[in-house]
N, C-alpha and C positions, 0 to 999 in steps of 0.2 A: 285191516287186512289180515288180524289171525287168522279166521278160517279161509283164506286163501292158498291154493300151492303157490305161492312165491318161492320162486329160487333163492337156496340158499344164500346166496351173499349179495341179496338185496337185503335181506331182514332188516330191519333198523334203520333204512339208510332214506336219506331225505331227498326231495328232489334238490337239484342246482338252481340258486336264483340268488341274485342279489334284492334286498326291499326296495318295493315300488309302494312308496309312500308319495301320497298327495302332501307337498310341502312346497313354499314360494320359491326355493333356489334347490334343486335336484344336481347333483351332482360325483355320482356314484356311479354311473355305469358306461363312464367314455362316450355316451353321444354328444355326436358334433350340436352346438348348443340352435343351431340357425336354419329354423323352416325351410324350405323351396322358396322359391321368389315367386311372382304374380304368373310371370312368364311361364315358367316352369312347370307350376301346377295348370297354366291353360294348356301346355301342351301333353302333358301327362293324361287331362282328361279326356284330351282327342285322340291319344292313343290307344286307351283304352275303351272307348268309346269304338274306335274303328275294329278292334277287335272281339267287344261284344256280339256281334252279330254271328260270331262264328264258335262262341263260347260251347255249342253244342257237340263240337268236335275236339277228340285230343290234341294238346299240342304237340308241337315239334319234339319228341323224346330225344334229340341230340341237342336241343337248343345253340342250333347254328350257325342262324345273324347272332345271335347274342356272343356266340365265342368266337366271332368273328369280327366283331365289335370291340371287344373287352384287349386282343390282339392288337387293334388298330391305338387302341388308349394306349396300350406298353409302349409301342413303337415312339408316339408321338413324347411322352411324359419319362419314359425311360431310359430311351435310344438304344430297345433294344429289340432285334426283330424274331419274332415267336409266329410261325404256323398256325393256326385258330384248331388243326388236328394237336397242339401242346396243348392247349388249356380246354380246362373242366370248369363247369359251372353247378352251384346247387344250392342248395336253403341255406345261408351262411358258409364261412369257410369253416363251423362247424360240421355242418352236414359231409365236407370236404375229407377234415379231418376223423370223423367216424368211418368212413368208405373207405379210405388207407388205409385204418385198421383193418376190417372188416377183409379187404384184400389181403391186407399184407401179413396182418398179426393172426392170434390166433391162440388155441391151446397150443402148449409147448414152445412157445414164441414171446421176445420180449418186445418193449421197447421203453426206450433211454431219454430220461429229461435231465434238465438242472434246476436243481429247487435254490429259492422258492420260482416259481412258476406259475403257468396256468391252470387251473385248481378242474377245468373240465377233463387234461390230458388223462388222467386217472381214470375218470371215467368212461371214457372212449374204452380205456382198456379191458374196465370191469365190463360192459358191453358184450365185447368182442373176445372174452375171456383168455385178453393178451397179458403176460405178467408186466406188469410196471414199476420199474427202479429210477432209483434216481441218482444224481452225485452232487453234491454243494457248490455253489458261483462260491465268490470270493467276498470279502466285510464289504465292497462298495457295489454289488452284486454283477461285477463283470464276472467272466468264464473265461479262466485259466488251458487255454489251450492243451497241456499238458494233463492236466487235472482232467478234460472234456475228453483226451486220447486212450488215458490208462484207462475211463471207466469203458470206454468203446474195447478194447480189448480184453476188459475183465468181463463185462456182460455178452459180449458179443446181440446183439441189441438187433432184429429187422429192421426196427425202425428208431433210428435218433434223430430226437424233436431240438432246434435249436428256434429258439424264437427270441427276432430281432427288427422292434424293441420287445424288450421281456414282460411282459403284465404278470405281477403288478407293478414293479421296481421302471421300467422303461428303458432299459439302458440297450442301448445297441450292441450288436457283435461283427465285430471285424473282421475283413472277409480272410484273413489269416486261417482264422480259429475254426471257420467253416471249411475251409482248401483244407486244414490238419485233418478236423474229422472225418472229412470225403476219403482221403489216403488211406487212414484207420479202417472204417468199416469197408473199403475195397478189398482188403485183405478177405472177405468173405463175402463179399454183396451185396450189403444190407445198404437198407435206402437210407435219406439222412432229408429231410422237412423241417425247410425253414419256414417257420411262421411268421410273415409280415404283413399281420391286423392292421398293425399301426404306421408302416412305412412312410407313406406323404406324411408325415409327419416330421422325420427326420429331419437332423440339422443340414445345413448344406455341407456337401461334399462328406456324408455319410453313401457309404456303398451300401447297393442292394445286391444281396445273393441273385435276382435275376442273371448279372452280369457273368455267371461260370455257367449255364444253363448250356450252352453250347459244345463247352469241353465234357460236362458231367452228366450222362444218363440216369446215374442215380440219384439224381436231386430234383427235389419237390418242392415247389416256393409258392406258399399261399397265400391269400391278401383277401380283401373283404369291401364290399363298397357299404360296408353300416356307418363307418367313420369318415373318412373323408370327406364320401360322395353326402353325406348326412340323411342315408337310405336305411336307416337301424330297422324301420319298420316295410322295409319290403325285403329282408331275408335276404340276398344274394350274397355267394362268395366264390370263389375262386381257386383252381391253383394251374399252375404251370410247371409242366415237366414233360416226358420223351411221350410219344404219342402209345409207347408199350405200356406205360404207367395211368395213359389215362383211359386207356383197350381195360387195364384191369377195372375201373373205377366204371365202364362202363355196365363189364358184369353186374358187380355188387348192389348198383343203382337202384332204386323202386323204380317199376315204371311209370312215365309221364313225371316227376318226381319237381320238375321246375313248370309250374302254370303258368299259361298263355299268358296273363295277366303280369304275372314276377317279371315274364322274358320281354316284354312290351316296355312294362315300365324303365326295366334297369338299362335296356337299351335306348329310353328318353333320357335318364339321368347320363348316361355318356356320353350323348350328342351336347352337352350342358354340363360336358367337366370343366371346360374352363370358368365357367360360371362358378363353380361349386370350387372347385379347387384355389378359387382364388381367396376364399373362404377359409383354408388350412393356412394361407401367410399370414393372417390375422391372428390363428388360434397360436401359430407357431410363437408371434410376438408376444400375444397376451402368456402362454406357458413362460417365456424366458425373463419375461418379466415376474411373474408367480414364483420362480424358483430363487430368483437373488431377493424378493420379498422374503421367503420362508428362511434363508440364509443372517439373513438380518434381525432375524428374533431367537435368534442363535440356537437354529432346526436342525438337524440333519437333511439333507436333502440329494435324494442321489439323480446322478444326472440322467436325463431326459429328452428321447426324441419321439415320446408319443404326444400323445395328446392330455396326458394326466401326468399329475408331479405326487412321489412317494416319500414321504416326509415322516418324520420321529425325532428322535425317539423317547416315548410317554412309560410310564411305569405302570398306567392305566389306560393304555387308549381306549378300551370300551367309554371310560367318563369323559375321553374327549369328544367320544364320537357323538352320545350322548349329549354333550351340554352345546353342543355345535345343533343339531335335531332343535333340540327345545328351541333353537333362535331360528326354525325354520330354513337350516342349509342340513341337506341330506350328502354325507360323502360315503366313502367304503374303507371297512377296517377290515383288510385280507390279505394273505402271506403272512410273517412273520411276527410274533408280538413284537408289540410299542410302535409298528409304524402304520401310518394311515395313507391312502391315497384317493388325492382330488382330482374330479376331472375339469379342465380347462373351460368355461363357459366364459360368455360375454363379458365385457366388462363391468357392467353390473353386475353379475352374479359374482364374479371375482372379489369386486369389493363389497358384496353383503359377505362372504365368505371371509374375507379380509379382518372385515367388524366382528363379525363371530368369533375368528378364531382369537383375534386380540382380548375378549372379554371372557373368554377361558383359560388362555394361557397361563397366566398367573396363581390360576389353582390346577395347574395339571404339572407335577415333579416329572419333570426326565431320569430316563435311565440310564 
């Protein structure tokens, strides 16, 4: 790309992607490890099937049974009741999340994480040419309320990003620490976006930020069906907030931006969440079984209500990552040196991951 005009502060810079290597146990990118069912994929292809015939035409640019749809899921799964004019839909709660910015941020505008974190938040920002700061979680990668308030009054931030659970680390945030922040940035109006990619996942009697959506027009709560719903490869995401927030997101939108196809499908996989959902009580046992496993080879392992467990700490985790690879289990070395994070698959893949990592550990020094 040298003789390209590339904008300056892409030069050098790589795309985002974790390796998609053809290997027996893949384990590296948080998908839910479990096909559709029989059922599932026959209805899916009648779906789409009934709306082939009309592929010639754009679809719905509001995507409107489907956020009317995606409302009825909160209600039933949440207990909490949302307007279908609150929630947004669009190519992952990526897509979501770039459109916030894109709305909110901007030149001359910040916005506010806690590292470590999700490694895309930066790049929304580089994007959208919004500056992005950070403030440090705490050694077991919780967020110090107070630590999360002074950095909200020191940046004064458009947008602060709290995501709960946190990828990579998983660790939940309390809906304390979310009420403090709201307080904080009300002093001036900045929005405040909780990320909850990973929410069904949660341990029971874990709160979701949905629950303040009511009292709080400045809050943003976004979620994703790649994980739960085990829809990674149909792209949809979501968020939920005041019907002013999602007026903004409609500006920003490409048009037609969600295909007839996307809004057919993710609208079968909801009709088939309890199907699918029943699927997260399984990942959730086999995770808390993984994490008192990883505890017992005397790991670090910080706690967890996604679907992945983050574990250390290595002096080299590149050679553990590495000699875990060569035995054909693919995980992810990201955030922080010395720790590694697994995502939760089958019980078979668990314990091919189990065998791997037993037959490394004894040449891999903690730090």
């Amino acid at each position: 790309m040298t003789d390209l005009p590339l904008r300056d502060d892409l030069v050098g810079q790589v795309p985002y992607g974790a390796p998609q290597l053809d290997v027996p146990v893949q384990l590296n990118v948080n998908e839910n490890p479990y096909p559709p069912s029989q059922a599932l994929v026959d209805d899916l292809a009648a779906a789409v099937a009934d709306v082939a015939g009309r592929l010639n035409r754009y679809p719905d640019r509001e995507a409107w049974l489907l956020r009317q749809d995606l409302a009825g899921y909160l209600a039933r799964r949440e207990q909490v009741t949302v307007d279908a004019t609150q929630v947004w839909a669009a190519n992952g709660s990526n897509e979501v999340m770039h459109q916030l910015m894109q709305a909110f941020g901007g030149p001359g505008r910040t916005a506010l994480g806690f590292s470590p974190t999700y490694a895309m938040y930066p790049d929304y920002c580089r994007d959208t040419f919004t500056t992005w700061v950070t403030a440090p979680r705490e050694a077991d990668f919780s967020l110090d309320p107070t630590v999360a308030v002074d950095a909200v009054r020191r940046h004064r931030p458009v947008i602060t990003i709290l995501t709960s659970p946190n990828n990579p680390t998983g660790t939940a945030l309390p809906l304390e620490t979310a009420v403090a922040v709201l307080e904080a940035t009300g002093e001036y109006g900045g929005l405040v976006v909780v990320d909850e990619a990973y929410a069904e996942f949660r341990r029971p009697g874990t709160p979701t930020a949905l629950s303040l959506l009511g009292k709080e027009k400045r809050l943003v709560v976004t979620r994703t069906m790649s994980k739960a719903f085990a829809f990674a490869g149909t792209r949809v995401g979501y968020c939920v907030a005041s019907p002013d927030v999602v007026d903004a997101l409609r500006i920003v939108r490409l048009p037609y931006h969600l295909s007839a196809v996307t809004q057919v499908v993710a609208r079968t996989a909801i009709a088939h969440a309890g199907e699918l959902l029943a699927q997260v009580d399984v990942l959730r046992d086999e995770r808390d079984r993984l994490v008192a496993w990883l505890r017992e080879q005397d790991l670090a392992v910080a706690e967890s209500d996604a679907n992945f467990v983050y574990f250390g700490r290595f002096v080299d985790r590149d050679a553990v990552w590495r000699g875990l690879l060569e035995q054909g289990v693919l995980i992810r070395a990201t955030g922080p040196a010395g720790w590694l994070r697994v995502s939760v698959g089958t019980a078979d893949e668990t314990a091919s991951f189990k065998d791997a990592l037993t037959e490394v550990l004894p040449a891999s020094p903690r730090a």
